[in-house]
N, C-alpha and C positions, 0 to 999 in steps of 0.2 A: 264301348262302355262309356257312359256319360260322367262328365269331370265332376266331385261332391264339392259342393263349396259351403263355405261357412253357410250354416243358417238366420234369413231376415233377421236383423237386432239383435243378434251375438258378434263378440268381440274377442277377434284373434287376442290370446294372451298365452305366451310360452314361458310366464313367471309358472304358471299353475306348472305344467306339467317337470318344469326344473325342479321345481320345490317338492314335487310330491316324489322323486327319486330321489333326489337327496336324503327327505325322513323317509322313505321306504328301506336305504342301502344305508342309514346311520348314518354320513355323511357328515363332515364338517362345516363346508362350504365348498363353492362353484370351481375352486384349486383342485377339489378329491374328486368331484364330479369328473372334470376333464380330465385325469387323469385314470377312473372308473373307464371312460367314457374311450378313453384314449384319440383324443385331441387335441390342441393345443390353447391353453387357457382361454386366449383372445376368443374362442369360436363360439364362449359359452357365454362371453360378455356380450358379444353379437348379437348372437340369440336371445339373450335379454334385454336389449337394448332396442330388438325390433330393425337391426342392420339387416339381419338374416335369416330370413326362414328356418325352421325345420325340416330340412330336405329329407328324402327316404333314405339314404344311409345313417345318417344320425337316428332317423328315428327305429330303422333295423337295430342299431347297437342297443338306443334305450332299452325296446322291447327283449333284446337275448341278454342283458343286465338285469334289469328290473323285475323280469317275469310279468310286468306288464301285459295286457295284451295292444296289439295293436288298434283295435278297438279304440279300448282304454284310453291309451297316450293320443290318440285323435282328440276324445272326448276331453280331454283333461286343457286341451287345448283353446277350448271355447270356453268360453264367458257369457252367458245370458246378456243381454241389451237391459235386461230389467233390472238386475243388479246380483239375481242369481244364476248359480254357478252351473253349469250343462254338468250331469254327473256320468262316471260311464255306464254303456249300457250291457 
């Protein structure tokens, strides 16, 4: 199975898909996420911060949280190169 990588002129950004679960589950901020998310605060600052990927566990938990699909939270993930935003599909 061939590895999917970002597509030409989009721009890994895991602001989008933090943001869009947070107003999906009401959320406060990234303190009720990680604790939604049940991880330890630092992990979501990582993530934002571009320390740390999105790995597949995290992104399992997003998806059985959010009702998300996995799809989705991929898509939510990229950034168009042009300035707009990959929507999911």
């Amino acid at each position: 199975m061939p590895i999917r990588r970002i597509p030409t002129g989009a721009e890994y950004d895991p602001n989008r898909v933090l943001d869009a679960i947070i107003k999906k589950l009401s959320l406060k901020n990234d303190a009720a996420l990680s604790r939604v998310l049940e991880v330890a605060p630092p992990v979501i600052s990582k993530i934002r911060h571009n320390t740390l990927p999105i790995g597949a566990t995290i992104l399992l938990r997003m998806h059985e949280v959010s009702d998300y699909s996995i799809r989705e939270l991929r898509a939510l993930m990229v950034r168009d190169g042009a300035g707009k935003e990959a929507l999911p599909a």
